[in-house]
Every structure is written in C-alpha cells, then in structure tokens.
N, C-alpha and C positions, 0 to 999 in steps of 0.2 A: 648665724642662722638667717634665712633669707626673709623680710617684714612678711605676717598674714596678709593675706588680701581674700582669705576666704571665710566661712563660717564654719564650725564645727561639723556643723549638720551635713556641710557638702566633703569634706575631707575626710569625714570617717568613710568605712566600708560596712556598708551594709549587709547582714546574713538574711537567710531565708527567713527566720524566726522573728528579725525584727521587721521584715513586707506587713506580716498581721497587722504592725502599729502605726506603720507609719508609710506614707505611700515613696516607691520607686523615684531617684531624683531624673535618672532618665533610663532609658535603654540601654545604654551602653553600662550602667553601674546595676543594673538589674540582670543582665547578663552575665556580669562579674561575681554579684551575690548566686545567683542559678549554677554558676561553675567550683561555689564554696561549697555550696551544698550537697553541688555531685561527687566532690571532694571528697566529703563526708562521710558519703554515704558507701563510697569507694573503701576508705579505709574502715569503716563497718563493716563492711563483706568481706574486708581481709581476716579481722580483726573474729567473725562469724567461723570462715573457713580455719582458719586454727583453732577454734574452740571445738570444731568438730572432729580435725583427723589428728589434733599437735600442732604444736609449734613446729615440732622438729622431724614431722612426717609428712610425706604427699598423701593426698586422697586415697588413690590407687592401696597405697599401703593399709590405710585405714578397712578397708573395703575388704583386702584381700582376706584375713582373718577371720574375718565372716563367713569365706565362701565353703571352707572342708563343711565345718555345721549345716552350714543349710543345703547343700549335697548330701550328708548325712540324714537331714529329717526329710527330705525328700524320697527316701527308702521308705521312711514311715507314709508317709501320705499317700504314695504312689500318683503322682500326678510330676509330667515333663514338665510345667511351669508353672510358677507362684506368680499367678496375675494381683490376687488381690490378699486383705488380712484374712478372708472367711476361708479360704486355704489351707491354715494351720491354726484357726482362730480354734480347731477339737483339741488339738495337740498341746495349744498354750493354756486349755484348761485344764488336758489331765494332768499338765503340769504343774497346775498350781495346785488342784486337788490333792498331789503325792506330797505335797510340802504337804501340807496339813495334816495328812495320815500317813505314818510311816509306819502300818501295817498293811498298806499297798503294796499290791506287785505291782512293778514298774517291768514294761516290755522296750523302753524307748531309751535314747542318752540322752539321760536328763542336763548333760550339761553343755551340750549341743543344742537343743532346746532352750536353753538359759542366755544362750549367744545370741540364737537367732531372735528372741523375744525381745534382747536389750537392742540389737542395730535395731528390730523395726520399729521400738519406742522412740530409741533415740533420730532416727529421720523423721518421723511425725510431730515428735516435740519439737525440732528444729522449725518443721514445715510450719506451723500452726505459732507457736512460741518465738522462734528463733529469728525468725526472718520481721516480725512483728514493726519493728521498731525501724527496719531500714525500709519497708512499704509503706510505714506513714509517712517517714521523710521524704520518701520520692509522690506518693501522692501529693502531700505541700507542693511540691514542686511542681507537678502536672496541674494543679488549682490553678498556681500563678499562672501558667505558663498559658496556661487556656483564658484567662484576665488580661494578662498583659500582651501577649503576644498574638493577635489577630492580625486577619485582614483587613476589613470593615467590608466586605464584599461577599454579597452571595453565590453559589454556586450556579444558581439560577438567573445568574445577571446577564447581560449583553456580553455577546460572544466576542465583543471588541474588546472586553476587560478580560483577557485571556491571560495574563501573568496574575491580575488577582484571581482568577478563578480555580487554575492551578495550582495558586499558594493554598488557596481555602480549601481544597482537595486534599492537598499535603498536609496541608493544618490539621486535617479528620483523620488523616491514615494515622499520624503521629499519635494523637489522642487514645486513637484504637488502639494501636502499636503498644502504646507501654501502660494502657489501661486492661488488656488483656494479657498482658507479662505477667502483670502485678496480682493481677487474681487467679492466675491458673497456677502459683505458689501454693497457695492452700484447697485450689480448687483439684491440684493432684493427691493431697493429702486425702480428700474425700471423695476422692474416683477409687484411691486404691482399699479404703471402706466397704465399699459399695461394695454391689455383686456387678457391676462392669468389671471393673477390676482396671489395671493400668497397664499399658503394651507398650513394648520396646518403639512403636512406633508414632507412638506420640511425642517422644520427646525430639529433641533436635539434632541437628548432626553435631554436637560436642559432646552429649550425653549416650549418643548413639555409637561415637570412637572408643568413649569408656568401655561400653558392655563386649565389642570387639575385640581389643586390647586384651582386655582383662577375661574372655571368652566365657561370662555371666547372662549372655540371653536369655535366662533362666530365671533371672532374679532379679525382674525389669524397676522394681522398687527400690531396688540399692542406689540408684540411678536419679533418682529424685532430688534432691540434696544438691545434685550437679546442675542437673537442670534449673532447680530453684536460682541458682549461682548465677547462671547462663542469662537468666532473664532478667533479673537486676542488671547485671553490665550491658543487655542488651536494651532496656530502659533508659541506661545511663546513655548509651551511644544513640541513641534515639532524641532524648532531648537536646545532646550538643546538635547532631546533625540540624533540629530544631530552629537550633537558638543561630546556625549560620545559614539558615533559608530564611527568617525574619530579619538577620541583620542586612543582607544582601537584595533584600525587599524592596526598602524604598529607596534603591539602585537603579533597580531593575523598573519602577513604578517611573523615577523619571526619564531613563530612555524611553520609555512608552510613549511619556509625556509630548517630548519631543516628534517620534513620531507620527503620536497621532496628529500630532498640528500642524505637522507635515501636509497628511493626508489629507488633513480637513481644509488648508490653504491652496491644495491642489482642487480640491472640490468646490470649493467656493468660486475658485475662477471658472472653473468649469460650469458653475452654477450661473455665474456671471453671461459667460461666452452664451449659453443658453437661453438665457430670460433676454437679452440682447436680436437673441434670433426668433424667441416665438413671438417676440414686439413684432418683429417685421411682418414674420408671417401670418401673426394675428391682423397688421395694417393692409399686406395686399391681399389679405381673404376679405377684409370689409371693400378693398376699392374694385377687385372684382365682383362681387355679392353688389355695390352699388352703381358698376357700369350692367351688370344683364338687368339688374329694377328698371336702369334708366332705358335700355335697349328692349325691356321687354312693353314697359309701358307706351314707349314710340311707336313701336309696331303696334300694338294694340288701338292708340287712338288715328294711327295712318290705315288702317286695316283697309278701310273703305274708300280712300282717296286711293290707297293701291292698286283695288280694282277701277278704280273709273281710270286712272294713268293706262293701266293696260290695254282700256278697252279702247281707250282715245288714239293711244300709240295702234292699236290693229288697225282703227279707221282710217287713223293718217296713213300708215304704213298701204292701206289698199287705197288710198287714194291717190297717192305717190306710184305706184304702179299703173293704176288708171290712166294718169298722166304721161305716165312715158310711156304706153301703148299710144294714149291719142297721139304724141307727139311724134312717135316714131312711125304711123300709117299718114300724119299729117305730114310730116317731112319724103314722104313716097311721094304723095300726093302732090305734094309743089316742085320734085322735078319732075314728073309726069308731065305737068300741064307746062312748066316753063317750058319746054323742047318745043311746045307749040303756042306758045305765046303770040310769037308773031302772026302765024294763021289764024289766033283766035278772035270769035265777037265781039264784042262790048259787054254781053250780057257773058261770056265766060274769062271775062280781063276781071269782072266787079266778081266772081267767082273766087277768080286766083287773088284779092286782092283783102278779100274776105277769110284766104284760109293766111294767107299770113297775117293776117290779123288776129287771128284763133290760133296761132305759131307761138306770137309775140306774148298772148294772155298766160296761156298756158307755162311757156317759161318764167314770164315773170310770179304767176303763183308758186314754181314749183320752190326756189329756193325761202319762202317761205313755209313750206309746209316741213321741209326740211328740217329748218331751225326749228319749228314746233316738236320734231321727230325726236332731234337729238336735245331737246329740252329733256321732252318727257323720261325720255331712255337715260338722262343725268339722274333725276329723280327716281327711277327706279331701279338705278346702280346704288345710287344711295342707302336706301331700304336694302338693299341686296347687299349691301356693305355692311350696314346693322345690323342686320341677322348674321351673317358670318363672325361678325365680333360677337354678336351674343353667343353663338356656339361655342369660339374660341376662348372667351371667358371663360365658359363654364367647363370649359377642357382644364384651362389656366386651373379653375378653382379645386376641381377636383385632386387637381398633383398639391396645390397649397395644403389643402385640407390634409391629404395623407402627408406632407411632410408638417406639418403645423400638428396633425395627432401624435405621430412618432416624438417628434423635439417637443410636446407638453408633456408626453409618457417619460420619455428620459429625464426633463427638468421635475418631475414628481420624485422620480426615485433619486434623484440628487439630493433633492430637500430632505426626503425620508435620508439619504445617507450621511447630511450634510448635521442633520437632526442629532443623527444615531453618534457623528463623531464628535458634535460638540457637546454632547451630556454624555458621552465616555471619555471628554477630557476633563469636565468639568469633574468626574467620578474620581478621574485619576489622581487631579489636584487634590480634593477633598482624602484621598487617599493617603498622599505624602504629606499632606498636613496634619493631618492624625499620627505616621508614622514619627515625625519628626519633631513635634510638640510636646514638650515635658509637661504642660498643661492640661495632655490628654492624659496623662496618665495620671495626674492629680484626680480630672474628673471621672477614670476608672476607678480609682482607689474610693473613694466616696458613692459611688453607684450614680454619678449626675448625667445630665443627657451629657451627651458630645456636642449637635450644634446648638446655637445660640437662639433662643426666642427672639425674634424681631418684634412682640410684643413687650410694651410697660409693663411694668409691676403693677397688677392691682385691676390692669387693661385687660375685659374680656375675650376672649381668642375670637375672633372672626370681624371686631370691628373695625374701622379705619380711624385715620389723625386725620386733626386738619387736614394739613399741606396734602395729604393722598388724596381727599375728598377736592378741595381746590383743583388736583391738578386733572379729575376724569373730569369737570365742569370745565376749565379751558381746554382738554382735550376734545369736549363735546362742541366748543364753541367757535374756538381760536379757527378754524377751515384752514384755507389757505397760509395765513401770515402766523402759523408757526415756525415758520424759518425766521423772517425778523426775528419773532419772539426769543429764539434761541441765540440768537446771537446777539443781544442786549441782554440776558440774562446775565446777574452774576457769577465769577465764578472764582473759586479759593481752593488750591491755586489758580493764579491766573492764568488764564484760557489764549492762545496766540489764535491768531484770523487764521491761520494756515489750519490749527487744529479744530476750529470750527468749521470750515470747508469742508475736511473731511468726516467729522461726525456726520455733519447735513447729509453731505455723497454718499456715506456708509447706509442711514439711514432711506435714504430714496432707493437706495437702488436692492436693497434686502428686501424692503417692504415695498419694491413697485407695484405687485397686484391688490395694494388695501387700500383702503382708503382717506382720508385725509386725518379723520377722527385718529386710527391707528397710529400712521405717523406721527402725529402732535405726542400721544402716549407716548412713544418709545424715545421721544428726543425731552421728554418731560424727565420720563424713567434715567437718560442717561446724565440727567444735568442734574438728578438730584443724587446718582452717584460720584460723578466726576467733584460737583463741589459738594464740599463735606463739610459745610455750613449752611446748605441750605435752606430757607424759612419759609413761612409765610407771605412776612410784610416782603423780603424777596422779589417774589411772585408775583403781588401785586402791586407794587411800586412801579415792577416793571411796563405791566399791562397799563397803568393809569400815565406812565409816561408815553405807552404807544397808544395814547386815547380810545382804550378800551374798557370806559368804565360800564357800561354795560353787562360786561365778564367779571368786571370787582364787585357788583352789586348781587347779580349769582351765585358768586361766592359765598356772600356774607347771607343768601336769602340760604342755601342749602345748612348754614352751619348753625344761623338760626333756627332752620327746622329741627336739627340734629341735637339740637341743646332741649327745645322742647317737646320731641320724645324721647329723651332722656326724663326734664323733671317729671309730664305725662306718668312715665312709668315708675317714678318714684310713690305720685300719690294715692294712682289709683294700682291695685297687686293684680287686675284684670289682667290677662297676655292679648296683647294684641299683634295683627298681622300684618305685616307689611310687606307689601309688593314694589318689586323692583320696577323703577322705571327704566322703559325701553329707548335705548337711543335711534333710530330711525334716520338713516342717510339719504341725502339729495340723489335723486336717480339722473345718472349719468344723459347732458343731452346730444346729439349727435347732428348734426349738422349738413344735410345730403347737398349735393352737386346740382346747377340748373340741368334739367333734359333739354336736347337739342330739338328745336323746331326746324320744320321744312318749310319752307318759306315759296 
C-alpha cells in the first residue's frame, strides 16, 4: 500500500447528509457529494416507479386497467372530461353509502367505481406521501447548492461584469427551475381537489405523449404520477447542468480577468497619450491668453502716443509735399532766370543767387523730414503689428480652447472608463478568489463575512493607527521632497532604484492634475503596501535622517492629542464633537512675461 500523506477528513467522501456537520473540503468534493446525492435520489424515483406500476410492469400497463372503469363511470356522470376529484367525488359517496346499506338499490357498477376510487387514491397518496422523501433530498440539495454555489455578483452590477452577471441570472433561473418542479408535485395534487381542476395542458410534453399514446385526454389526472416523475429527473438535470455553469465559472471569470486588463492597459495609454496633450494644450492656451494681456495692455497704454505719431506723421507727410512743390516751382524758376543770367542786373544775379540758396535749404531739410516720416511710420507698423497679433492670438486661442475642450471631454470619459475597468478587474479578482478558496467556503459554512476587517480586535470601526495618522501629517507636510522621501524609505523585500523610478513615474503621471499633498498620500499608501513591515519608527527615522524633524514633532504632537481624547473620553461619559481639520493647499503662482516697450 502506498504511505498516508493525507488526513482522514480529506480522503473520505462526503454525502449530502454530512454538508449539515461539517463544512465542504472544496468544490470539486462538494460537487462529487451533490452528484451522490442526485444518485440517490435517482435510484428513489426508480425504486418510487416500481412501487407504483410493478416491478415487472411499465406505467402504460398500470394506467391501462384503469381506463374501461372510468369510461364506464363516465356514463354515470355524464361529463366528456374528469378535470378534477369533485367530478365523481357524488358517485364515490353513493358508493360508499351502498357498502353500508345493502338494502340500497344500486343503479351504477360498483366495482368500476371501486377501480376508479382506488387509481385516484393511490396517485394522490403517491403525490402528497410518496414523492415526500425524494423532495426533501432534492430540496437539501437546492439549500446547498444556493450556499455554496454563488456568484458573489449582483445582477445590478457594472455591465463590464457581464459573465458574473449572466451566471447570477442563471443562478436565479435554476433556483426557480427546480424550486418550482419540486412544489408543483403536490401543488397538482391540490389543483386536482380544487374546483379548477387539472388539464392535460398543464403538464409537460412527456406527460402529454402518455395521454396520446394511450388516447386518455379524458383522464388528465392519470397523468400526474408521470408528471410528478418528470419533474424530479428534471430537477436532477437542472442541478447537474448547475453544478457545470459553477464549475466552468471561474474559467470563464479569468479569461475576463485577462481581458479586462487588456482593455484597461489599452486605456491607460490612451489615458496617458491624452493628459500628455491637454498639458500642451492647457500651456499654449495660457501663452496665448498671456501674449493678447500683454498686446492688449500695449495698445492701451500707446493709445495716445498713437494718435500724436499719426498726427505728426500727416504734418510731416504735408510738409514734405510742401517741400517738393516749393522745390519743384523753385527749380522752374532757376532755369528761367539762368537762360538770362548773362543779360541780367546785379540786383537780379543777388536774386538768382538767393533762390539757390532757398534750392540748397530746402533740400537739405528734406531728407531729414524723411527719416522723421519713416521713423514714425516704423512705430506705427509696430502697433499695427500688435494688434494683428493680438487678433491672431485670439483666433490661435479660440481653435486651442475648442481642441483643449474636446481632448479634456475625452480624457474625462477615459478616467470614468479607466475607473469603471479597474473596479471591474478588481471585481473579477475578488471574484475568483472566492471561487477558488477552500477558505471561502469554510466561512460560508459558519455564516462569517467573506472579506477581512482591516480593523483590530477590540479597534472601533472608523478610527485610524498610528502609522495612518503619521502618514496624512507628512502627507500634509512633506510638499515637494516626497520623492526623496520614498526612495529612502525602507522596504522588505528589497526595492531595486529601477523599481522606484517607476513607482515615482507611475505616480506623477496618474495623479498629474492633484496636488502635491495627494501625491505624497498615494506614494505613502503604496510603500506601506509594497513593504509588508512597515512601521512607525520606519517613518520617522526616515524623515529625521532627511532633517525633517519638524514633521517628527507633528507626528508625535497629533498622536499625543489622540491619546488625550482617548483618556478625555474615558473620564468624563459627556460626547463630545469633534471637527475635522481642513487641509488648505498653497495657491498655485504664475509668473507672466515682461510687456514690450516702444522705445
């Protein structure tokens, strides 16, 4: 024989009888007891159906015997069909009344009457009595099956949990399925009581081949018995079908797994490629929003040096016209007189001698006024240049703004999707952990929750430990040099520089629009899951070695407070109330561009 290497408790097989005592060792051995049972319950029904037509006879045959009789008392009653017992229920008194006094006339065959009275005792004893013992065993079995065999998932859940959703749909139909099997056994017994009465067309298409066959639509109660039969084996194949949609579950739950992480890794980039692009677009909506401030402000303090340039540049501009009329009638004027220079006086040589001299000024001012001309008309390109840019910013800004609305509306609904797929993975895990934990069904068998309190024993639900309280006070404090901080932090196992890189990067770039407080929390939150000896002294050993005693002092002043309304509320039984404090973040400061002077 080959040495134990097991315990008793694990190498026996469990039956339905002993689930009561003792809990399930896993699924797969509780499905093997669920398959004894149906077993059972199996060779019951056989064991039922011979006790009602013979061992050594089919139904059909049982059945037949019956029908001349109650063909016969159907002359009596005069009615085409016996729906129910109130039918013949006159006929089975006078019948019993004639026993009693045999100086009765008897008009009927009484022992056709005697027939039909003993089949429809003996189908109601069966229905009510008979069947008795194989509908608790299969109830047992629907108990468990609804205990052990769940989802963990509402129907009402996130439409991404669409394999648990559909299991727990199927979960409900099965329940109903062989929970209304199981009670419409006796519930036809007492239909066919009643004054409804019971119709060939209630029962099922096996019960309904019977009354064909056998050409008894007449005597839709014969039929019962079959039907009774029917719904057990249809119960039975109900919970196997069952018990192979639970086993193939958490199959099914981690191809999900997979894909949803697919999808969620696909959306995260995409979530990425996106906060990437409304960065940009958020930085040139501020650089154009702060070139029209600075264009709008220029023109507003030029406004009135604009108009005096204007008005300088017309003066020059008609002075410079002035100019080249005088010069141009002046330049007439001196060859006019040269032609007669030599005939001329003295008194008209000092004439001629006089406009070239009025030749010579006139030129020499004009390239002066010139450079004044095209000074001014520099500076009023300029302005004219600013305003053009100010419009064209604000064209710029408008197309920013509509693509910076559009790419925040998409990176929203990525978040909302990005959301929706990591607490439907997180769902899914929590779902094959359940399915696949012999543990869970320990704390099924005992009625205990399923997840774990992260509260101590003895620890009030809603307060915090230390190290929690620690870690919102350097989260409130640490700003900035929470990166240091995390990469000095301890960590068990030990942490590689490569795998701290990427925490920090994961963390900056998830939480790029929070603020610095947030960040510190979630790179706190993830070093006090990654090491799994986290402490205290930890904590602040670390901070006291990055010369942050300051934040160790906060610490110890917050935990002393927390100790002293703790004793506080020991002494005195008064409740008191306490208000949270408000953390309050540094308003972001922004830093604008010099505006350009004209000079």
């Amino acid at each position: 024989m080959p040495p134990t290497t097991h315990l008793a408790f694990n190498r026996k097989k469990q039956t339905i009888d002993q689930l009561s005592l003792e809990r399930p060792q896993d699924l797969q051995r509780f499905y093997e007891s669920v398959e004894l049972g149906l077993k059972r319950i199996e060779y019951r029904l056989i064991r039922l159906e011979n006790s009602f037509s013979g061992s050594d006879k089919r139904y059909e045959e049982e059945i037949r015997k019956y029908l001349p009789s109650i063909q016969t008392i159907m002359r009596y009653i005069k009615k085409p069909v016996i729906l129910t017992k109130v039918d013949v229920q006159d006929l089975f008194d006078s019948y019993e009344q004639a026993l009693g006094d045999p100086t009765m006339e008897v008009k009927f065959d009484m022992e056709s009457v005697r027939l039909v009275q003993d089949c429809v005792n003996k189908i109601l004893n069966f229905l009510r009595s008979g069947f008795e013992e194989v509908v608790d065993s299969m109830s047992l079995i629907l108990n468990f099956m609804k205990k052990y065999c769940l989802s963990f998932c509402s129907v009402k859940a996130d439409s991404l949990l669409e394999t648990a959703i559909n299991y727990e749909k199927t979960r409900k139909e099965f329940v109903l399925a062989v929970s209304t099997n199981l009670t419409d056994i006796s519930a036809m017994a007492d239909k066919f009581e009643s004054e409804n009465g019971i119709k060939l067309s209630d029962f099922g298409s096996v019960a309904r081949g019977y009354a064909e066959r056998m050409e008894a639509k007449y005597a839709p109660y014969l039929f019962m018995f079959i039907q009774a039969v029917q719904n057990v084996k249809d119960s039975v194949a109900e919970v196997r079908r069952w018990i192979q949609e639970d086993d193939s579950y958490s199959t099914y739950i981690q191809l999900d797994i997979v894909e949803k992480e697919k999808e969620r890794d696909e959306v995260q980039r995409t979530l990425r490629d996106l906060q990437v692009k409304c960065s940009a677009l958020d930085h040139r909506r501020k650089v154009c929003k702060r070139d029209i401030s600075e264009c709008v402000s220029e023109l507003r303090r030029l406004a009135n040096k604009e108009k005096s340039l204007k008005s300088q540049e017309e003066c020059i501009l008609e002075e410079l016209r002035d100019i080249d009329m005088d010069i141009e009638v002046k330049e007439i004027r001196k060859e006019e007189r040269k032609k007669v220079l030599q005939y001329a006086t003295k008194k008209e040589r000092e004439k001629y001698d006089r406009l070239i001299s009025e030749l010579e000024s006139l030129k020499t001012k004009q390239p002066g006024l010139e450079r004044k001309a095209d000074d001014i008309k520099r500076k009023l390109e300029f302005l004219r240049f600013r305003r053009e840019l100010k419009h064209k910013r604000e064209e710029q800004l408008k197309e920013i703004t509509a693509d910076f609305t559009a790419a925040d509306k998409e990176l929203r609904k990525r978040e909302k999707e990005n959301e929706r797929l990591q607490n439907a993975v997180l769902k899914l895990r929590e779902i094959h952990r359940y399915k696949t934990s012999p543990e869970v069904l320990k704390k099924l068998f005992y009625n205990m929750p399923l997840s774990h309190s992260k509260n101590k024993k003895g620890k009030r639900k809603g307060t915090l430990d230390k190290l929690e309280k620690a870690c919102r006070v350097v989260a409130q404090s640490i700003e900035k040099e929470w990166v240091p901080l995390y990469r000095m932090l301890p960590f068990h196992p030990p942490r590689g520089e490569e795998n701290l890189r990427v925490d920090i990067d994961d963390i900056i770039t998830n939480f790029m629009r929070e603020n610095q407080e947030i960040q510190a929390k979630q790179a706190l939150l993830r070093w006090r899951r990654v090491h799994t000896r986290a402490t205290l002294d930890d904590l602040t050993n670390t901070l006291m070695y990055m010369k942050r005693r300051d934040i160790v002092e906060k610490i110890g002043e917050e935990i002393a407070k927390k100790k002293s309304s703790q004793s506080e509320k020991k002494q005195s039984p008064q409740r008191s109330v306490r208000v949270t404090k408000l953390a309050v973040g540094h308003p972001m400061k922004l830093k604008l561009a010099p505006t350009a002077a004209i000079h």
